[in-house]
Phi, psi and omega in degrees: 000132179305120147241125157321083206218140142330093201258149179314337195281338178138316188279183209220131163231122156309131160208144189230163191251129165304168172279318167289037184061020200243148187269129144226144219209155170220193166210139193238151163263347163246184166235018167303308205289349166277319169312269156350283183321288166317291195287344159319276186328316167279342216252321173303321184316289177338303167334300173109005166321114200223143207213126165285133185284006184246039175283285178299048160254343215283175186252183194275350202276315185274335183282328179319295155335321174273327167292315161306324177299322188268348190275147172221124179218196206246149197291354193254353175263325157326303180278010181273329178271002174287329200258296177304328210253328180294318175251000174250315208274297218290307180311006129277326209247316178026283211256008148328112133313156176297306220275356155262027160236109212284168163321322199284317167301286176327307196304317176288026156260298170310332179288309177322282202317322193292312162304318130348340210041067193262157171313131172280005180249007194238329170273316182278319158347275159356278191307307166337296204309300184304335164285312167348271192274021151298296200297352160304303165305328170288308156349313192243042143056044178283331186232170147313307178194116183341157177250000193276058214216122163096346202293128171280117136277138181301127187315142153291091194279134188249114186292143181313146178299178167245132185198145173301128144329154154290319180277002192265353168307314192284316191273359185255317147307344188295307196298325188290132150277157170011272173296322173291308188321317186316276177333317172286321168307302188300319172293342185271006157212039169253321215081004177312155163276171192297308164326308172288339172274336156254038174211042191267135172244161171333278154011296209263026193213131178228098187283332177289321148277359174070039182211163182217179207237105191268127201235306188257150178248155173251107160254202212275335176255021171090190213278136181249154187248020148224171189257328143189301157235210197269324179297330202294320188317064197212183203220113208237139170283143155263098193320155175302317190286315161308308151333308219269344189275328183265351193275347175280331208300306191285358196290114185095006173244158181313111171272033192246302186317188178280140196271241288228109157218172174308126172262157189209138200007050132123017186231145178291154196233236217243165192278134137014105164244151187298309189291343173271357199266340192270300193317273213296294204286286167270358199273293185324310190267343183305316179297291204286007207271131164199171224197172192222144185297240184211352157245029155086342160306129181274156171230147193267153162290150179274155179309051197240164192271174193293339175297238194039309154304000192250342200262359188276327214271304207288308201291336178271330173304317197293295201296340168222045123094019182277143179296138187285344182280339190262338227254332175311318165287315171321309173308328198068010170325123184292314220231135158337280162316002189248338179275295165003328187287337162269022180294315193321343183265341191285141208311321182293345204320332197196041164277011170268283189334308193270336124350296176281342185276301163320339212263294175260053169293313184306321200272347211298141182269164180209183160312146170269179188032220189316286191309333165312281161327300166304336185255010190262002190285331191262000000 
């Protein structure tokens, strides 16, 4: 049994009994990290599990060093999380021991980032990384038990997609040349993500069933021969008219390479970049784009970026009656919940609600006075 005891200087020192009887003790400024400590510590015993206690001395800064060294991602996911351990992680926890930091610290390290106002997809990043490598120290038994435990994070409030009219689609191809025109049909009724759309090869078009196949991806360190997860890996119908645009694109080109690349005198070049192809290419025609309402009012198109086909492409399936289950394998969505952001669209979305209210047209409440009258008029 763990004992807990309060030393005059302020900190709480722990002590547990070896399976050889020998007292080990540590001292903590609090005492969850004491607490937390002791019940580690038997539970490696039980284990039969032996830990050098002056492991979790090492500082976070040198474990941090180690850990990083040993992780294998993808390179654009490196650098991002390279950019969170510099400005969010390491100027805190640096000069930090592993084995003096508690639950209680993280949770005031998040908050600290929240007061800052830093982004809640930028804290939770953050927060990811540092449970990683917590729970890495624990693995290679520097500390007892992770502190990454229980942590209240701020909600990710997640925006309704943004998706296109067919005419404000339509008034954004027009603005588009030749090749780009393609390329945007095919995203607005495959739904690639862009990286699959400039990094779609001939190959992978099965002209004969009219489906083409996403295998390959185009990033920032070139073309990946898998896809961003496993669910990404899939097999998309193509419409007849969409076929038929790409089967003009490609007439006189390698029909194996990559279908979309920078043309230089009327010949394919170099792979797709996402920030020059958005500069040069869609930013010109999304602006200059405008479409006419259903009264006959000119409109500007809204401004919205090229992942936008994809949620335009999702939001019309949804809108003539396609399944939020069908439209997630199109998409290739890992998680439900993420299709999910388009139920709201589906023609039935609030045929029950409005069922019911018809249901209880008699009980229905109204306006006093004049509006009273008026509503019994209708």
């Amino acid at each position: 049994m763990a004992y807990l005891r309060k030393l005059p200087s302020g900190k709480w020192q722990a002590t547990v009994r070896t399976p050889a009887g020998d007292r080990d003790t540590e001292t903590f400024t609090l005492k969850d990290q004491a607490r937390d400590w002791a019940a580690g510590r038997e539970a490696q015993f039980r284990r039969g599990v032996h830990r050098d206690p002056r492991a979790g001395k090492i500082k976070f800064r040198e474990w941090h060093d180690r850990w990083w060294d040993a992780r294998i991602a993808e390179p654009h996911t490196l650098r991002g999380d390279a950019s969170a351990m510099r400005n969010h992680v390491m100027p805190y926890w640096a000069d930090w021991e592993m084995r003096t930091i508690g639950r209680l610290d993280v949770q005031t390290w998040v908050r600290k980032l929240m007061l800052e106002k830093k982004g809640s997809s930028a804290i939770r990043r953050s927060y990811n990384l540092l449970h990683s490598l917590m729970q890495a120290a624990v693995d290679e038994d520097l500390i007892p038990v992770t502190p990454c435990r229980r942590i209240d994070l701020p909600p990710v409030v997640v925006k309704p997609p943004e998706w296109f009219t067919l005419n404000q689609a339509q008034a954004i191809l027009d603005g588009l040349s030749r090749p780009w025109q393609t390329m945007a049909l095919l995203g607005f009724y495959t739904g690639l993500r862009w990286g699959e759309l400039s990094g779609l090869h001939g190959k992978r078009i099965d002209w004969r069933r009219s489906r083409l196949f996403v295998v390959e991806v185009n990033t920032k360190s070139g073309i990946k021969e898998y896809p961003k997860t496993a669910k990404s890996r899939r097999e998309v119908p193509l419409p007849d008219h969409v076929l038929d645009a790409l089967a003009r694109h490609m007439h006189g080109r390698d029909r194996d390479g990559v279908v979309f690349t920078t043309v230089t005198k009327g010949r394919a070049g170099r792979l797709l970049d996402d920030g020059n192809w958005r500069r040069q290419t869609w930013w010109p025609a999304v602006r200059a784009a405008c479409y006419l309402e259903a009264g006959g009012r000119r409109r500007a198109v809204p401004e919205y970026p090229p992942h936008s086909m994809r949620h335009t492409c999702a939001s019309w399936l949804v809108q003539k009656g396609v399944s939020l289950y069908e439209v997630q394998h199109l998409l290739g969505h890992e998680s439900y919940q993420t299709t999910q952001r388009y139920a709201h669209l589906a023609p039935d979305a609030h045929e029950a609600v409005l069922g019911a209210w018809t249901r209880l047209e008699s009980q229905l409440i109204v306006p006093t006075g004049a509006s009273r009258a008026l509503a019994g008029a209708q």
